[in-house]
C-alpha positions in Angstrom: 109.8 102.7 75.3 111.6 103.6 72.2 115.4 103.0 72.0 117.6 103.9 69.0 120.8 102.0 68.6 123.7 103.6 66.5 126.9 102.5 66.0 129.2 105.8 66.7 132.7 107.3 66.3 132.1 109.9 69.1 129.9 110.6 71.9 129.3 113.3 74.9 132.5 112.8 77.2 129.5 112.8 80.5 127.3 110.8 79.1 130.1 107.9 78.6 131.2 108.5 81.8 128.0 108.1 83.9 127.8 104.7 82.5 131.0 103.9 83.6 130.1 105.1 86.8 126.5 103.8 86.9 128.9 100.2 86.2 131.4 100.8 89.0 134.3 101.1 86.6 135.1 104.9 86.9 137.7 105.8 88.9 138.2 109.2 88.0 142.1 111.1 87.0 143.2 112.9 84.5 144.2 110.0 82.3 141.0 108.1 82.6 139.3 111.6 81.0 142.1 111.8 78.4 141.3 108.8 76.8 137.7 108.3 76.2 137.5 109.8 73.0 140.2 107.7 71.5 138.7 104.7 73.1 135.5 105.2 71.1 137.0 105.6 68.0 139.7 103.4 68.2 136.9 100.5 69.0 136.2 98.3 66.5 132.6 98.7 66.6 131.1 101.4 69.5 127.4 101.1 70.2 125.2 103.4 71.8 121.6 103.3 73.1 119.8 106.7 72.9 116.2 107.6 74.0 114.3 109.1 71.2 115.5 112.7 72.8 119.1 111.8 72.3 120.3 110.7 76.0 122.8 107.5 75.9 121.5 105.1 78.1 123.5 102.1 77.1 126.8 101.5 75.6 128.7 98.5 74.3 131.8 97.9 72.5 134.0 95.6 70.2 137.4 95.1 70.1 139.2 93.5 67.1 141.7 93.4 64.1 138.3 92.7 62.1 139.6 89.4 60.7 140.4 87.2 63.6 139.3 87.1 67.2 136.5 90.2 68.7 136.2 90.6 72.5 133.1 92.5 73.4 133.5 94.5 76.6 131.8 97.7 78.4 128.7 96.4 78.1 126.7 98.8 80.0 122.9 100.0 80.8 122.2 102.7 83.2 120.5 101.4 86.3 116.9 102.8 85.7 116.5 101.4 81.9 118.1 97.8 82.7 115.6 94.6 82.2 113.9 96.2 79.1 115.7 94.3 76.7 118.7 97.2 75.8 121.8 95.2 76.8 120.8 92.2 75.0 119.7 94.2 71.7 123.5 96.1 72.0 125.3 92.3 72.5 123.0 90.8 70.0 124.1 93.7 67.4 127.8 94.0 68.4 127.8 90.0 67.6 126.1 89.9 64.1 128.1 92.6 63.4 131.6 90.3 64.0 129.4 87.5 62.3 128.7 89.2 59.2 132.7 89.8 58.8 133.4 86.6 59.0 135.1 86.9 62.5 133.7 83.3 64.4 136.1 83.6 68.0 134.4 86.0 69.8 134.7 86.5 73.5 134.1 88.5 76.6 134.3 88.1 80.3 131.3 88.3 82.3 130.6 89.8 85.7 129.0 87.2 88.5 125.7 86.7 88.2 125.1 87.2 84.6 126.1 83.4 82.8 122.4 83.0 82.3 121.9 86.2 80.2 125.3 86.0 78.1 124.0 82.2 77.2 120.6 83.6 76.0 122.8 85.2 73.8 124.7 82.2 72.5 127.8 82.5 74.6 129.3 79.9 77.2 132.3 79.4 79.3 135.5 79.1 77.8 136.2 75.5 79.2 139.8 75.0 79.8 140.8 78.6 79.7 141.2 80.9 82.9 140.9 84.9 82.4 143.8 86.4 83.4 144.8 90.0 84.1 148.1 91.8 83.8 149.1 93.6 87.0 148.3 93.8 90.5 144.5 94.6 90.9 
């Protein structure tokens, strides 16, 4: 299967959002759908995986100053394409990408179950550090 990865400043509002669904992150409201477009461009880096027909099957993102630290985050692959190499192509791009500027901190929190495939990557636990979140969730 042929897979195009692009780096983009805009994509279909749908398409975005049945990844988040497809991830469990979507709880849909007004201000969820307000704010996907500035999301994407205010992003660092926004990367998209399209089949050669143009549907956006994967998604990932960077966000950064561009000089100091980069957390990657919404990394994403609809359910049906996943284990074909797309999420690890989009993390391996997003972090050459922070590389290549010269950016060396970069981090992201992981869902259970996937240590093993972040450390393929290069990434490991943040020894000492606990990931915290603002609010009651």
């Amino acid at each position: 299967m042929t897979v195009v990865f692009e780096a983009v400043d805009a994509a279909p509002f749908e398409e975005i959002v049945e990844l988040y669904k497809s991830a469990g992150w979507w709880k849909d409201a007004p201000e969820a759908r307000s704010i996907i477009s500035a999301m994407i461009r205010g992003s660092f880096r926004f990367m998209v995986a399209r089949l050669p027909e143009g549907r956006i099957v994967g998604m990932a993102r960077v966000i950064s100053d561009g000089y100091s630290d980069a957390y990657i985050q919404d990394v994403v692959v609809l359910q049906s394409y996943r284990k074909q190499g797309i999420g690890r192509e989009l993390i391996r791009r997003l972090t050459e990408y922070c590389v290549d500027r010269k950016i060396s901190w970069i981090g992201l929190v992981a869902e259970p179950g996937t240590r093993e495939f972040y450390e393929e990557l290069g990434y490991g636990p943040l020894a000492g550090y606990q990931p915290m979140l603002y609010g009651k969730h």
